[in-house]
N, C-alpha and C positions, 0 to 999 in steps of 0.2 A: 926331674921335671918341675916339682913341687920349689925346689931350690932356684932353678932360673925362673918362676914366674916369682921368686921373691925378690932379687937381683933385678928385674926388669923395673918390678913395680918401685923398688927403690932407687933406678936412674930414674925411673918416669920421674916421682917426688920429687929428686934432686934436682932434674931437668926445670921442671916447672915453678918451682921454690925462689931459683935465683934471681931471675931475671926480676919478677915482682918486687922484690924489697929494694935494688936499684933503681925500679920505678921510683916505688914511696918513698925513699931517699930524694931523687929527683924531683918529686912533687914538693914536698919537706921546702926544699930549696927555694922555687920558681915561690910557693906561697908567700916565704919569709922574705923573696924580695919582691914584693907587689905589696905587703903590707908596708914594706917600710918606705917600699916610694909614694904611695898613699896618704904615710903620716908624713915625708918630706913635702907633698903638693899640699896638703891641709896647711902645715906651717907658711908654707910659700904665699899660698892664697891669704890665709890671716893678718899675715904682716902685708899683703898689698892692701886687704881693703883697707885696715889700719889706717897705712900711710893714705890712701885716696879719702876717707872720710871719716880718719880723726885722728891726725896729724897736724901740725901747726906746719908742718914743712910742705904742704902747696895747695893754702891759702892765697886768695886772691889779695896782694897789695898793691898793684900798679894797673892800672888804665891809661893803654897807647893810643894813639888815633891816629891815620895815614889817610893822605887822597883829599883833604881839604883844598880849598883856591875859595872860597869866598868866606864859609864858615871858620870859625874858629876851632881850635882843638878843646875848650873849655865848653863853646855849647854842644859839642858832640856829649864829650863828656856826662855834661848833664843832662842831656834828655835819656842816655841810656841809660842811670840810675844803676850803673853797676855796683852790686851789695860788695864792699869794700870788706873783707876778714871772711867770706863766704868761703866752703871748699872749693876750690878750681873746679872740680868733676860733676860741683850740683851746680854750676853756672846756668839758668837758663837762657839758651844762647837764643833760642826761637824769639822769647819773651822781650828779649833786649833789642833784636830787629823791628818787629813791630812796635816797640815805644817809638825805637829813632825816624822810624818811616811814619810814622804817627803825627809825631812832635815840629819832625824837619821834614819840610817838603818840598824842600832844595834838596835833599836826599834822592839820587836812582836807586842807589842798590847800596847794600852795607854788608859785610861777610865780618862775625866775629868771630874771633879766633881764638883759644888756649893756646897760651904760649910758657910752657911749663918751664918754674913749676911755680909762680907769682903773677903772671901779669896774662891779662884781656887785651889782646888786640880788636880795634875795630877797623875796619880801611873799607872807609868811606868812595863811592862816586856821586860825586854830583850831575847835578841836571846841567846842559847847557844850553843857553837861550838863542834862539834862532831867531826869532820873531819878538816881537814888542809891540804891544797893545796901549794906547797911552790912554789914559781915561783919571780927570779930578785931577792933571796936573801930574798925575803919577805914571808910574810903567809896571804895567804885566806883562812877567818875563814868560814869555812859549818856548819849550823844548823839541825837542825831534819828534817826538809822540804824542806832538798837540796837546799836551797838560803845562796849564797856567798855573806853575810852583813859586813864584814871588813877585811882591809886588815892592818896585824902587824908586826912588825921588829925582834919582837923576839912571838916565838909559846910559846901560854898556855900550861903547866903543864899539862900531862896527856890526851893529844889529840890526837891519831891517826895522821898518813899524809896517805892522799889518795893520791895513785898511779894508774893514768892512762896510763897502758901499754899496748894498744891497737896500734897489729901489724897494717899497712897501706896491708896484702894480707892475702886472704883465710880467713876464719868461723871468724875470730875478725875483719875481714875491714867489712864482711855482717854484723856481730853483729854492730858498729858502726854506719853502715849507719841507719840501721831499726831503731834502738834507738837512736842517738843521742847521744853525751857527755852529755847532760842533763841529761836527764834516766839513764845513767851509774851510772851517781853520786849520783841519789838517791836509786839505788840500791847500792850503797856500804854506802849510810846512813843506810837502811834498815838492812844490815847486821852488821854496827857499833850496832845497838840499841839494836838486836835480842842476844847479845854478854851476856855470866853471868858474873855478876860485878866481880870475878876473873879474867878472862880471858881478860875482857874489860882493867883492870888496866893494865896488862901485851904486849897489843896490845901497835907497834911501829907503824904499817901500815896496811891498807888494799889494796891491788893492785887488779887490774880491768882488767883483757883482753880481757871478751867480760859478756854478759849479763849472762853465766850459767858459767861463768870459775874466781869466786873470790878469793881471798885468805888473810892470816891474816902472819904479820911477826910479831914474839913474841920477846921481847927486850932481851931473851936469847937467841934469834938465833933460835928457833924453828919457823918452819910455819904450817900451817893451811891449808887444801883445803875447802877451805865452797862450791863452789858450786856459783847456784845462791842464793838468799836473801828469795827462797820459802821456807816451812818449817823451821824459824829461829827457834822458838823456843825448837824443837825438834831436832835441829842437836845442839843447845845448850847445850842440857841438854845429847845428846849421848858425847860431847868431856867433857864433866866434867868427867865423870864418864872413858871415855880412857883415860885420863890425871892424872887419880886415879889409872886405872888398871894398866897404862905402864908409870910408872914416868921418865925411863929413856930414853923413845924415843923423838927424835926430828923432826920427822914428821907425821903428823896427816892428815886423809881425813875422812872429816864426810858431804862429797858431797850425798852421800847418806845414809843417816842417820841410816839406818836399816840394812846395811853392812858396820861399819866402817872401819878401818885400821891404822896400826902404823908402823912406819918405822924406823930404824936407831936405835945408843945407845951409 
């Protein structure tokens, strides 16, 4: 009896002895590879910041510029003050947008770009001018969003001049004050845009006398009542089609759209 509980307790031992050291074998193992991918990621990582911030191999030496039509590539260039031998990766790109929208204000929008593992792209859009304000002989160019971003000697080809004829008494001095010359102006950007590409070629002027009182003078001497700038696209599309019925009238009112009118011949 005495002999099989010592036979038992020595399978017990053997039983439960083996399995454990193929454990700790097994762990042995799993350790030794977790340290060494550890010190493979350590190296990996050291050699990338390296290369990213002190490396001579992607330093900033080239400034691109894309998306000009009036600007040059050289005053891009130089308002963004891009640091020239800088790391690629400490570029401040925020920094460089606001110089350029700062500086240029023919600038809409500007997106720098890293273009690894040398050169800064920038690609530019400019503003385009919808309107033209002449004032001292000169022209202020308006945009689509009623911002006056440059002033010119001689007016682009095919640009409206906005006319602010807003009397100083009665319904256009109220209209004025409630709105502003600001809002005037983008209400007659509004109705520049709302224009069919016929009609828009043919525009000399848009003149303004109060917020519902605009109008369109046509480089043949024809004018336009539009109204205010509500409904553009529908008083659009009623004057194409009077401008078809009544070719030889020279005054048009499509203020309200649903009852036009033509006048003259």
């Amino acid at each position: 009896m005495a002999g099989s509980t010592t036979a038992e307790r020595g399978e017990r031992t053997r039983g439960s002895s083996g399995p454990p050291r193929r454990v700790r074998r097994f762990g042995r193992r799993q350790t030794r590879r977790i340290i060494a991918s550890a010190v493979v990621l350590v190296f990996l990582g050291s050699g990338t910041f390296w290369l990213l911030y002190g490396s001579d191999l992607v330093r900033v030496e080239r400034v691109s510029v894309s998306g000009t039509r009036v600007l040059t590539p050289a005053e891009v260039r130089g308002a963004a003050d891009v640091p020239l031998g800088e790391q690629l990766v400490s570029v401040d790109t925020d920094a460089i947008e606001a110089r350029l929208s700062s500086a240029l204000s023919r600038i809409d929008t500007v997106e720098v770009v890293r273009s690894w593992p040398h050169e800064i792209t920038l690609e530019v859009t400019e503003r385009t001018a919808v309107l033209l304000v002449h004032k001292g002989g000169k022209f202020i160019e308006v945009d689509g969003k009623g911002v006056r971003f440059a002033t010119v000697s001689r007016a682009p080809e095919g640009v409206p001049e906005l006319k602010l004829a807003v009397s100083g008494t009665g319904s256009a001095a109220a209209s004025l004050r409630r709105f502003g010359e600001d809002r005037l102006t983008r209400e007659a950007v509004r109705v520049a845009g709302a224009l069919p590409a016929s009609v828009a070629r043919a525009t000399r002027g848009v003149k303004v006398r109060s917020y519902d009182d605009i109008s369109l003078e046509l480089a043949d001497g024809r004018t336009v009542d539009w109204g205010s700038s509500e409904k553009g696209a529908e008083k659009g599309r009623t004057l194409t089609a009077l401008m078809k019925a009544e070719p030889g009238a020279r005054h048009f009112d499509v203020s309200v759209p649903t009852a036009p009118a033509s006048a003259g011949s």
